[in-house]
C-alpha positions as CSV (number, residue, x, y, z in Angstrom):
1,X,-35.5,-99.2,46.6
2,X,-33.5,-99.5,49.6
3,X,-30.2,-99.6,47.2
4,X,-31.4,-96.8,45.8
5,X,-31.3,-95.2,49.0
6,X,-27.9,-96.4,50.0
7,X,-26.7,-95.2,46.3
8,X,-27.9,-91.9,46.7
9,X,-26.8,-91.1,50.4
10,X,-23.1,-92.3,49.1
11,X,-23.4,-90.0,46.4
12,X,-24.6,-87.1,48.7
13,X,-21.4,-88.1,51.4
14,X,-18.8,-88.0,48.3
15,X,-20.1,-84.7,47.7
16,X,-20.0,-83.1,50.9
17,X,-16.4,-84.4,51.2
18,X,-15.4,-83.1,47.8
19,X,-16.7,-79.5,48.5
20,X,-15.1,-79.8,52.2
21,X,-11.8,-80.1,50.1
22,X,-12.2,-78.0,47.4
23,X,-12.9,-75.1,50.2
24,X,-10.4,-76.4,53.0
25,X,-7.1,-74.4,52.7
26,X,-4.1,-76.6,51.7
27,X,-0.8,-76.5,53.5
28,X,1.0,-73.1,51.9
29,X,4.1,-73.8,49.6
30,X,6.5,-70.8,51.2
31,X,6.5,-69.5,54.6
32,X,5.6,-65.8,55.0
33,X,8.2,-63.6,55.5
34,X,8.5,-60.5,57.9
35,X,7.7,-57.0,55.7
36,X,11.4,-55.9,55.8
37,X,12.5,-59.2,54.4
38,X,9.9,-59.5,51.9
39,X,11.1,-55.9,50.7
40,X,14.5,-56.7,50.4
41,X,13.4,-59.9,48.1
42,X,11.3,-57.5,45.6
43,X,14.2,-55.2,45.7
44,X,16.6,-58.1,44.7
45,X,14.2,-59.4,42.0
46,X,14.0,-56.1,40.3
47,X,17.2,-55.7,40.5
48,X,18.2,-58.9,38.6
49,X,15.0,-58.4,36.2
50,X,17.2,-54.8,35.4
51,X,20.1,-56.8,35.2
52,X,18.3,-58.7,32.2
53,X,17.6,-55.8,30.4
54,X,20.9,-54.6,29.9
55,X,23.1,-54.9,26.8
56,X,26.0,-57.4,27.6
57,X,29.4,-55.8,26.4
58,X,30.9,-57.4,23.3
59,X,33.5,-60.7,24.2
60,X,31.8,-60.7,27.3
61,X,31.1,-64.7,28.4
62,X,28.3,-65.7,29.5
63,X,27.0,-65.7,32.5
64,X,23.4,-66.1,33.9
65,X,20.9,-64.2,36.2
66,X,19.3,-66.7,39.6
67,X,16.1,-66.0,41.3
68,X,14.8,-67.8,44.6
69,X,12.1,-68.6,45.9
70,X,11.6,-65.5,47.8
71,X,12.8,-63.1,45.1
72,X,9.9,-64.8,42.6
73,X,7.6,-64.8,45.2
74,X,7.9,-61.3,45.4
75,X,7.9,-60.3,41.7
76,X,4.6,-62.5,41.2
77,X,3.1,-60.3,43.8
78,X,4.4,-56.9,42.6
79,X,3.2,-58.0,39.3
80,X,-0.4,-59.0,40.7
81,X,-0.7,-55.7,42.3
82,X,-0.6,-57.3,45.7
83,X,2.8,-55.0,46.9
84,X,4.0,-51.8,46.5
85,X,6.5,-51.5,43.5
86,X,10.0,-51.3,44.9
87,X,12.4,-47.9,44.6
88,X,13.9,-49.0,41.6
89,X,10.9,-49.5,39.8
90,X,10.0,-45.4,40.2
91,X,11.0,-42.7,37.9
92,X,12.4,-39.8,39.0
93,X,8.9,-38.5,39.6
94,X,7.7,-41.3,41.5
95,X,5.5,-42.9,39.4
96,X,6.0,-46.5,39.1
97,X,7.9,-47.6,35.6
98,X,7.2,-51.0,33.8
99,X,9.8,-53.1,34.2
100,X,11.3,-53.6,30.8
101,X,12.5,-57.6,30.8
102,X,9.7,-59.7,32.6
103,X,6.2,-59.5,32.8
104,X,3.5,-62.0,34.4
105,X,0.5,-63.0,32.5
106,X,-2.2,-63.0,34.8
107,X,-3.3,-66.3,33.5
108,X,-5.7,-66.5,36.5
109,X,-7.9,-63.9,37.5
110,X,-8.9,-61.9,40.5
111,X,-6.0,-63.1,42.3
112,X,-5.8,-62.2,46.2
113,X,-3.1,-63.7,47.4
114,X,0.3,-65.7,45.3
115,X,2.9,-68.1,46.8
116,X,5.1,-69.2,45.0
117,X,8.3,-71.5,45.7
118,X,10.9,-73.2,43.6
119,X,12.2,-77.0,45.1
120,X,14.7,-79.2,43.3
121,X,13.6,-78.4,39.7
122,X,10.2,-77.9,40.3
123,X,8.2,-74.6,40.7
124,X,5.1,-74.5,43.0
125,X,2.4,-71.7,43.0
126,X,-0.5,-71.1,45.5
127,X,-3.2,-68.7,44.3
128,X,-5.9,-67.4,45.9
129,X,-9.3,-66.4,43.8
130,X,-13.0,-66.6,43.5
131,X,-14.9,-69.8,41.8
132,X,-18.3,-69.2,42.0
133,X,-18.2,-66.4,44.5
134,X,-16.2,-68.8,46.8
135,X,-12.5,-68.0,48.2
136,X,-10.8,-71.0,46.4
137,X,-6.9,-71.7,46.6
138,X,-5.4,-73.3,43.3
139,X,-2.1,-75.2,43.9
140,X,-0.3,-75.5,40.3
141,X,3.6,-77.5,40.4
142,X,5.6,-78.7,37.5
143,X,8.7,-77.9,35.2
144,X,9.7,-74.9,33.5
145,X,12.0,-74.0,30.9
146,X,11.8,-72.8,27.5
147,X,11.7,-73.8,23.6
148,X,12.5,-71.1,20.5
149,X,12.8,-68.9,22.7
150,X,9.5,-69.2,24.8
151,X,9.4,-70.1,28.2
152,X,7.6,-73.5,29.0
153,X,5.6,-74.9,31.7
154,X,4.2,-78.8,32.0
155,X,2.4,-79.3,35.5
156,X,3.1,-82.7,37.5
157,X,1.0,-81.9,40.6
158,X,-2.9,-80.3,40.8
159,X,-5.1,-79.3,43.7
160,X,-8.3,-77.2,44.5
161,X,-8.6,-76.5,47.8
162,X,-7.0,-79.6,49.2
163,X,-8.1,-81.9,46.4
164,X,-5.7,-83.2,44.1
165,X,-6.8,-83.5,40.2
166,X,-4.6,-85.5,38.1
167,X,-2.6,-83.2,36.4
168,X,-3.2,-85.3,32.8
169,X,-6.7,-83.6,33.2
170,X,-5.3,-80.4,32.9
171,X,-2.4,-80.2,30.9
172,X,-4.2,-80.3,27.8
173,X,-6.3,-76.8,29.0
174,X,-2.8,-75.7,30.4
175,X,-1.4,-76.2,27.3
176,X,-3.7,-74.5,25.0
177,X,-3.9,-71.0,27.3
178,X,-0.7,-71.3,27.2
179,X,-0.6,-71.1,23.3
180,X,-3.2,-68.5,23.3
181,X,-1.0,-66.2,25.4
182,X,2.7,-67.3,23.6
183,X,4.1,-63.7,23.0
184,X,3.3,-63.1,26.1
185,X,5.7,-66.1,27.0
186,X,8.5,-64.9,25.0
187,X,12.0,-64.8,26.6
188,X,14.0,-61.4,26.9
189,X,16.2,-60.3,24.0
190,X,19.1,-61.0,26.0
191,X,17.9,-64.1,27.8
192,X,19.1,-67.6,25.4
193,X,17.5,-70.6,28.0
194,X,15.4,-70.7,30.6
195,X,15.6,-73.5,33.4
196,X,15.3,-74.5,37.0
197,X,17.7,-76.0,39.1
198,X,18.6,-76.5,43.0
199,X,15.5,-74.4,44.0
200,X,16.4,-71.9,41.7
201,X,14.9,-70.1,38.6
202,X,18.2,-69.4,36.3
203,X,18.2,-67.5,33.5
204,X,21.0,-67.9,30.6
205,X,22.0,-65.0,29.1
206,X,23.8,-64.5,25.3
């Protein structure tokens, strides 16, 4: 009876502690920027999304398109609805255009908040959203880069709240929403690799 007891008070302490982490905020993975710096960053992304979109002139070499930290940060969050679409990204009337080389599957819902930051050759996100009507932050890090023309993603690093889940448990899910949304994945016309490098995201164009 009495190791019973002991058992079930562990078990009730391991719990507590594993909620306490799951809710407990996690260190952010980008420092916040001031508003006029953050709008020059979404300018600069939709800019070089534009850039993608273009034809390339024939004999032309080839040449590739870079995105920080800040830039991608800021295109997750226009993307998310969580800032104002830039100037460029208006038509003549106002009315915010789609931009026509990237999109973001919003492969988790009711986001409130996105960080996202690109160190070495690995890309970190931080989202904010709702598990069972609780404020939750899911940290997701690992490589990108493409196949066939698809852009590819393996995670290395897993956390809820401040709780880290080995990513092995994961990748097999990851991997098979990923599959579900694959044309959603797809890699502009005029984009030939994908790949990350010094705390960049570089696209490769033909």
């Amino acid at each position: 009876m009495k190791l019973r007891r002991i058992i079930s008070f562990a078990t009730l302490a391991i719990s507590i502690f594993t909620l306490v982490l799951v809710l407990k905020r996690p260190a952010p993975v980008a420092s916040v920027l001031a508003p006029a710096a953050a709008a020059a960053n979404a300018q600069s992304f939709q800019e070089k999304v534009n850039r993608l979109a273009e034809p390339r002139a024939p004999g032309e070499g080839e040449s590739e398109v870079r995105i920080n930290s800040g830039e991608l940060s800021a295109g997750f969050a226009q993307a998310a609805g969580l800032a104002p679409p830039t100037a460029s990204a208006n038509d003549s009337t106002g009315a915010p255009a789609a931009s026509p080389a990237m999109e973001f599957p919003g492969a988790v819902p009711n986001i409130k908040d996105y960080q996202v930051s690109v160190d070495g050759d690995i890309v970190r996100g931080q989202f904010l959203t709702q598990i069972a009507g609780k404020d939750v932050y899911l940290t997701l890090a690992g490589h990108l880069g493409s196949k066939d023309g698809y852009a590819t993603f393996n995670a290395t690093e897993v956390k809820i709240g401040d709780l880290s889940v080995p990513a092995s448990l994961v990748n097999e899910v990851l991997q098979k929403k990923l599959a579900e949304q694959r044309d959603q994945l797809k890699l502009p016309d005029n984009v030939k690799d994908l790949k990350v490098e010094n705390g960049e995201l570089v696209f490769m164009e033909k």
